[in-house]
Jmol script that loads the backbone (N, CA, C; Angstrom):
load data "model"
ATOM      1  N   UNK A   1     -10.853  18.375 -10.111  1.00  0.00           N
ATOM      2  CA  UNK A   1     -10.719  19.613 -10.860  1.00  0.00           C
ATOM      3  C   UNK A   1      -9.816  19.361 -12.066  1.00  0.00           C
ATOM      4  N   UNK A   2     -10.062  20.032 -13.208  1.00  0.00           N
ATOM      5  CA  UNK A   2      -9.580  19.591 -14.320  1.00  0.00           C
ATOM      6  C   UNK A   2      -8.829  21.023 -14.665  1.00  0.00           C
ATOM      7  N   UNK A   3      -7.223  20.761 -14.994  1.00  0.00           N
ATOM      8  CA  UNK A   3      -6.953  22.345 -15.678  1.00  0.00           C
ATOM      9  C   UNK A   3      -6.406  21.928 -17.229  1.00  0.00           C
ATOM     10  N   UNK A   4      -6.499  22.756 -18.084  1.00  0.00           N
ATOM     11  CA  UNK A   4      -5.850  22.685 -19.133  1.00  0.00           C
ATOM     12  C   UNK A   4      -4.421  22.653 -19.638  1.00  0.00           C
ATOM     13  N   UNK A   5      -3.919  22.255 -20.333  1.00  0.00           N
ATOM     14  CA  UNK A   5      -2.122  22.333 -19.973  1.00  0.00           C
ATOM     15  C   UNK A   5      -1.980  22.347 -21.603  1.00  0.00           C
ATOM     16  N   UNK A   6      -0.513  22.578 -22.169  1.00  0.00           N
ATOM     17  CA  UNK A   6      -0.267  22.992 -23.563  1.00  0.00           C
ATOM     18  C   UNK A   6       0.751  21.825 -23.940  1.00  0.00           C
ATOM     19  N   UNK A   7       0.693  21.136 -24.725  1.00  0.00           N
ATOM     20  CA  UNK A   7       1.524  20.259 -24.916  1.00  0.00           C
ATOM     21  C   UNK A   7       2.088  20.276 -26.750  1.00  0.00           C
ATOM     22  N   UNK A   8       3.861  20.281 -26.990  1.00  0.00           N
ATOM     23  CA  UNK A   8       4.126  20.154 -27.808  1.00  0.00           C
ATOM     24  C   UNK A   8       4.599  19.007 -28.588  1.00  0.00           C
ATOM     25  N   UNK A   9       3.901  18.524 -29.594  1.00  0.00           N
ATOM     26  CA  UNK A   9       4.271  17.246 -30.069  1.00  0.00           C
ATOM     27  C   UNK A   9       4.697  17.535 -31.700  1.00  0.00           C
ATOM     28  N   UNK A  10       5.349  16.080 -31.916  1.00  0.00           N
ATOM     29  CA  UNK A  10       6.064  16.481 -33.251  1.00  0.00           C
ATOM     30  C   UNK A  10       4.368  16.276 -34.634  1.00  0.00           C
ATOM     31  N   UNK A  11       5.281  16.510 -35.547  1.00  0.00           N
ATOM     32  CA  UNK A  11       3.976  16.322 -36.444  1.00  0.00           C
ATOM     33  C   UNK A  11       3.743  15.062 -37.273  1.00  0.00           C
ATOM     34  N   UNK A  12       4.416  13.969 -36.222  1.00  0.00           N
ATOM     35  CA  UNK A  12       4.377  12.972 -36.721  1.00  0.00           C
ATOM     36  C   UNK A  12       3.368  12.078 -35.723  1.00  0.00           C
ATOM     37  N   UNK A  13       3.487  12.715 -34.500  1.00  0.00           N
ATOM     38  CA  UNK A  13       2.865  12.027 -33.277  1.00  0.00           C
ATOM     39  C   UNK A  13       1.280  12.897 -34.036  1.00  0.00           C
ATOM     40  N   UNK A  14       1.454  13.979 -34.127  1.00  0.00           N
ATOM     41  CA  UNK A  14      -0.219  14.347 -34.349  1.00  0.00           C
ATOM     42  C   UNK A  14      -0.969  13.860 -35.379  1.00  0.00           C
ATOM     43  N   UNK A  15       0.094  13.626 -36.880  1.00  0.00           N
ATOM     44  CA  UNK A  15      -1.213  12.966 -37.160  1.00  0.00           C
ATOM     45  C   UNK A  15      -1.162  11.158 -37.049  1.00  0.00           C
ATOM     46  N   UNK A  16      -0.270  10.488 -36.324  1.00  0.00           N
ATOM     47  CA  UNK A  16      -0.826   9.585 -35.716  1.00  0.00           C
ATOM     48  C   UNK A  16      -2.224   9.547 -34.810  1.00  0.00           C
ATOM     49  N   UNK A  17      -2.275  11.122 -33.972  1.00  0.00           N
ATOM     50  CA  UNK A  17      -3.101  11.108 -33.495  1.00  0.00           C
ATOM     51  C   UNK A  17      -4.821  11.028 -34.094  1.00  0.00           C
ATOM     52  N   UNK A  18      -4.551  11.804 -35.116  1.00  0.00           N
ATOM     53  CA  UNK A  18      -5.420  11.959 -36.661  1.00  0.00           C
ATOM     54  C   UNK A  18      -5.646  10.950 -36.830  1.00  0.00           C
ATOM     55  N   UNK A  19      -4.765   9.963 -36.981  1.00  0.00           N
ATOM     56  CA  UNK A  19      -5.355   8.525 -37.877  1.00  0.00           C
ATOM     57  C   UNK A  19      -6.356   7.705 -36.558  1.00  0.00           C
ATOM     58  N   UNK A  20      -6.081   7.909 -35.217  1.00  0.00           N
ATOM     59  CA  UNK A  20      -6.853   6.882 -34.080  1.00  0.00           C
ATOM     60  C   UNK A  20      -8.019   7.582 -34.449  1.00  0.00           C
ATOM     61  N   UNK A  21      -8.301   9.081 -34.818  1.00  0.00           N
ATOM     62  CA  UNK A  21      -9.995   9.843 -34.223  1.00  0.00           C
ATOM     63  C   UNK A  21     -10.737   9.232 -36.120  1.00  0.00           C
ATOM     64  N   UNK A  22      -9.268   9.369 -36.511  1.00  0.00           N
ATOM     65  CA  UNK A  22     -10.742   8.992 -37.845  1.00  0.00           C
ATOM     66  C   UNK A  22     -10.952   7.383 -38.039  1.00  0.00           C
ATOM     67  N   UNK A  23     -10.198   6.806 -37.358  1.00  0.00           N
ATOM     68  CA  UNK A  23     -10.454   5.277 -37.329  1.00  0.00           C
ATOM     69  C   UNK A  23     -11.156   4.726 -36.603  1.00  0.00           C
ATOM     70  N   UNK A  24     -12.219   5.951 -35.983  1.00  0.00           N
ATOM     71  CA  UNK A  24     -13.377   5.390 -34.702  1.00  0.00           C
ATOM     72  C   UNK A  24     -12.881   5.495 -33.323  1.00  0.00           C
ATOM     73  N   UNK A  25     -12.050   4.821 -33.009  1.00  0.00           N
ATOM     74  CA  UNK A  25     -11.667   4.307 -32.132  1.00  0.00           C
ATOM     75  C   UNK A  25     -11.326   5.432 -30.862  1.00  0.00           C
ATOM     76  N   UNK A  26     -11.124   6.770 -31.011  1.00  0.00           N
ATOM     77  CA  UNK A  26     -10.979   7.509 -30.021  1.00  0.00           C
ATOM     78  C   UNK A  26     -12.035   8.848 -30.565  1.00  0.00           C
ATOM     79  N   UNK A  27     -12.763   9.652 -29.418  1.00  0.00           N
ATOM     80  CA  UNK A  27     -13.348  10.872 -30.333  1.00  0.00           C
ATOM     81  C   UNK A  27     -12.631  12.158 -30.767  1.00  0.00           C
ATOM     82  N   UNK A  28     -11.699  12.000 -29.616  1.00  0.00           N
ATOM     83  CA  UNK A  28     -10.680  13.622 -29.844  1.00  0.00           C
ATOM     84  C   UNK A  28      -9.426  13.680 -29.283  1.00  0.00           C
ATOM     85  N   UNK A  29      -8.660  14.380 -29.227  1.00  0.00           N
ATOM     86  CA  UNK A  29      -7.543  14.550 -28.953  1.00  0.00           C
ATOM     87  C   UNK A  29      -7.178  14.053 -27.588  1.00  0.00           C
ATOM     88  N   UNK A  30      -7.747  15.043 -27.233  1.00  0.00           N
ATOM     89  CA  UNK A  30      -8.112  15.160 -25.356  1.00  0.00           C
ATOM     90  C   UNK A  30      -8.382  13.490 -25.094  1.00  0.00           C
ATOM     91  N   UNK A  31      -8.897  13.081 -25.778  1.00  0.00           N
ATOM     92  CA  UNK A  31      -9.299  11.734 -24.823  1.00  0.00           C
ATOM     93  C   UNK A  31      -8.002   9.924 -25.295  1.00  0.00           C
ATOM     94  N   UNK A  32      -7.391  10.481 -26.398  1.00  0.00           N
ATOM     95  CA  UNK A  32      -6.268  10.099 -26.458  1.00  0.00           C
ATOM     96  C   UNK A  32      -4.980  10.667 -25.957  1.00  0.00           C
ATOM     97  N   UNK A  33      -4.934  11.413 -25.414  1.00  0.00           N
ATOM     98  CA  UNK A  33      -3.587  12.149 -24.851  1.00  0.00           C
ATOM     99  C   UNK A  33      -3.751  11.543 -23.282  1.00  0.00           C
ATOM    100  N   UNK A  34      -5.187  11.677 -22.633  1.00  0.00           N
ATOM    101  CA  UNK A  34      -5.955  11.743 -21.416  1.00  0.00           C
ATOM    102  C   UNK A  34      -5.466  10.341 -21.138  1.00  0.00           C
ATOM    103  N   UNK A  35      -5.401   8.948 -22.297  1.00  0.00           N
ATOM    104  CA  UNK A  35      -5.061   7.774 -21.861  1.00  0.00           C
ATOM    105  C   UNK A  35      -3.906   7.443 -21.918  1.00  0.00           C
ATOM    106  N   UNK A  36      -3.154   7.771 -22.511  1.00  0.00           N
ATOM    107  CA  UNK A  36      -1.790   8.135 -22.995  1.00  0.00           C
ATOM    108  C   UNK A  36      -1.251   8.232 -21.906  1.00  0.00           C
ATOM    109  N   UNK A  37      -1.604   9.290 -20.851  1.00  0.00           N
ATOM    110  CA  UNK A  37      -1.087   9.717 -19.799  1.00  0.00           C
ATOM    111  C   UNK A  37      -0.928   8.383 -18.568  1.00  0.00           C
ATOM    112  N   UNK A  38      -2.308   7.975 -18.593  1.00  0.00           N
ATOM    113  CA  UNK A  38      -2.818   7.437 -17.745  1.00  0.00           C
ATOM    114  C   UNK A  38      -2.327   5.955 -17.655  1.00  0.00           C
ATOM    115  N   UNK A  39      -2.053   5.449 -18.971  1.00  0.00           N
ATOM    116  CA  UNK A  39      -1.388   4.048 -18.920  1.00  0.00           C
ATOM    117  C   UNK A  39       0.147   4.220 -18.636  1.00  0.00           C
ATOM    118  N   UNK A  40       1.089   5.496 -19.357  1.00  0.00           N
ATOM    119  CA  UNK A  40       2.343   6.150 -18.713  1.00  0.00           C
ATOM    120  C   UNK A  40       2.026   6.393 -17.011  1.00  0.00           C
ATOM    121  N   UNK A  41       1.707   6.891 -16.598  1.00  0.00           N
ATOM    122  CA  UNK A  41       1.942   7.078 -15.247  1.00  0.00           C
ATOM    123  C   UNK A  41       1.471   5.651 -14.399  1.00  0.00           C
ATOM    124  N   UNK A  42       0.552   4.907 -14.995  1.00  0.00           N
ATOM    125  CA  UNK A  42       0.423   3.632 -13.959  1.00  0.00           C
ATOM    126  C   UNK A  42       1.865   3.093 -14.627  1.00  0.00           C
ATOM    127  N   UNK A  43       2.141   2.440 -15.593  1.00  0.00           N
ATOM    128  CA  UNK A  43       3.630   2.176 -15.536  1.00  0.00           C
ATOM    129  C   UNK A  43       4.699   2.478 -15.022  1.00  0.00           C
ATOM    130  N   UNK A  44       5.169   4.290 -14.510  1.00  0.00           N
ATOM    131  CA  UNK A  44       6.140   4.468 -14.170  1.00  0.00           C
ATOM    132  C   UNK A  44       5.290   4.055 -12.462  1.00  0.00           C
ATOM    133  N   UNK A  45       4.903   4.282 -12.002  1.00  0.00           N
ATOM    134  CA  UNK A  45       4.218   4.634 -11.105  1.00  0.00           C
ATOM    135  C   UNK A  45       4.256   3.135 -10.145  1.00  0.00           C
ATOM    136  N   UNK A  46       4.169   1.683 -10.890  1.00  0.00           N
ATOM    137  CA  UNK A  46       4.366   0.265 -11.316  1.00  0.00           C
ATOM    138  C   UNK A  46       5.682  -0.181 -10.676  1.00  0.00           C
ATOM    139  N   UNK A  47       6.054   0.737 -11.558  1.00  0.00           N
ATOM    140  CA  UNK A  47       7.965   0.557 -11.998  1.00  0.00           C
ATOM    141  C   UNK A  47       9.069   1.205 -10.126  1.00  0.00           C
ATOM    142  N   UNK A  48       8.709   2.212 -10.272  1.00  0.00           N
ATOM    143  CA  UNK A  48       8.727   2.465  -9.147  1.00  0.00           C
ATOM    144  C   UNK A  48       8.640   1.948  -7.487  1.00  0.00           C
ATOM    145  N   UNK A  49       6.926   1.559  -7.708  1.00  0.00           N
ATOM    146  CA  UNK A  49       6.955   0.334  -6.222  1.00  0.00           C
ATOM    147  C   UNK A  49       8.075  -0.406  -6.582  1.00  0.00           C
ATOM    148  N   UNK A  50       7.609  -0.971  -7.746  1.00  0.00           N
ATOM    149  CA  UNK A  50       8.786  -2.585  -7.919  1.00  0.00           C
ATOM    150  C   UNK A  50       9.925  -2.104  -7.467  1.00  0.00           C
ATOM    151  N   UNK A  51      10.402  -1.293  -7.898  1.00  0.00           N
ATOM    152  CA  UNK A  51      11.989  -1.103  -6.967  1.00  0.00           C
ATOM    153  C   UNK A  51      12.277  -0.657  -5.686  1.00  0.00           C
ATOM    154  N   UNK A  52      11.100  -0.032  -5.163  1.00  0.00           N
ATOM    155  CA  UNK A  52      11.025  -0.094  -3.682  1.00  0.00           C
ATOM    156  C   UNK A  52      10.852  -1.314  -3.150  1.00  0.00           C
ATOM    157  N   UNK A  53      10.219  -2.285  -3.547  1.00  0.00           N
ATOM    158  CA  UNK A  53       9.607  -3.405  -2.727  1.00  0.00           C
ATOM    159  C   UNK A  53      11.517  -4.521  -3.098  1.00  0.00           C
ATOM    160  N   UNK A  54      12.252  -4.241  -4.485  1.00  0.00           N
ATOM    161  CA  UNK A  54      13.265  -5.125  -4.557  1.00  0.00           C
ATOM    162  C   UNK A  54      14.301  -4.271  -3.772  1.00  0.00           C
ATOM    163  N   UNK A  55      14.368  -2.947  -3.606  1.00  0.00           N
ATOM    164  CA  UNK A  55      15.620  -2.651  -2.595  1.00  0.00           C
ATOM    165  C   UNK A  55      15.259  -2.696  -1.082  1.00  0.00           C
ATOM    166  N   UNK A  56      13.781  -2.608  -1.100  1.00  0.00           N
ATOM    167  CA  UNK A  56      13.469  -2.984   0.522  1.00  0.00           C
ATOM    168  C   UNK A  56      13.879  -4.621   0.879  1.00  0.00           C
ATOM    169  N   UNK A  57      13.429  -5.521  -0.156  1.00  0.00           N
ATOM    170  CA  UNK A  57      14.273  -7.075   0.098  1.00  0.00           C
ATOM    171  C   UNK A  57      15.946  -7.428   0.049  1.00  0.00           C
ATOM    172  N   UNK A  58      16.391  -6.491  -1.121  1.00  0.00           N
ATOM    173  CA  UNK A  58      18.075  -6.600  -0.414  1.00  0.00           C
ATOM    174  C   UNK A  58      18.427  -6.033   0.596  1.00  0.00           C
ATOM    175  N   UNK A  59      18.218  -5.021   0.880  1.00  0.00           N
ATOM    176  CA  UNK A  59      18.513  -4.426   2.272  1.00  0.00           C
ATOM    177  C   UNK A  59      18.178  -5.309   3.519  1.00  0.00           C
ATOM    178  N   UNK A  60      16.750  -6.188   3.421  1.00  0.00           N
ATOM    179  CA  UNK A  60      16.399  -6.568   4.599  1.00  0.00           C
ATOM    180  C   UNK A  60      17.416  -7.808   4.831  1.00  0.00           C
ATOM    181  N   UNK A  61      17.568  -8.064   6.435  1.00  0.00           N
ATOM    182  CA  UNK A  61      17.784  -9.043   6.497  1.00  0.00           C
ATOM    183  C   UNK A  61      17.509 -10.260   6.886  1.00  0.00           C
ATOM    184  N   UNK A  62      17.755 -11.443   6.697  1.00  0.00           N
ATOM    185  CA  UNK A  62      17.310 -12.757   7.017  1.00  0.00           C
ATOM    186  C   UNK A  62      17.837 -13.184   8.195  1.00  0.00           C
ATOM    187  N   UNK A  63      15.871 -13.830   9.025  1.00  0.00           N
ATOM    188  CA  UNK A  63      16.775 -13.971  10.821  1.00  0.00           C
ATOM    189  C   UNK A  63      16.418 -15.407  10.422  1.00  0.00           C
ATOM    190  N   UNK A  64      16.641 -16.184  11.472  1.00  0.00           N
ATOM    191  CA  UNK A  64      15.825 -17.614  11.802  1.00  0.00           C
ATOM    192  C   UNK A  64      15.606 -17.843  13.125  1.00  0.00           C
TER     193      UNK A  64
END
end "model"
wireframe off; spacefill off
backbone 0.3
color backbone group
């Protein structure tokens, strides 16, 4: 399900955004914001495990 949401950006980010749709490369707003998101959240998202998986190894401890 898809909802709509309102987002405020400066007017420097928009017409950056302007320059990707007329340079081909994206068709509209929506579908540059849409990836935007999507490469941000796998990064934090990334970032996150990684520090679960490095405080789960200091914490653990070493048997033999």
């Amino acid at each position: 399900m898809k909802k709509n949401i309102t987002v405020k950006v400066s007017d420097d980010v928009l017409e950056l955004i302007k320059e990707l749709i007329r340079s081909g490369k994206y068709k509209n707003r929506n579908q540059i914001i849409n990836k935007a998101l999507d490469e941000f959240l796998a990064k934090e998202i990334f970032s996150i495990d990684y520090l679960n998986v490095k405080r789960n190894n200091e914490n653990s401890v070493a048997t033999d």
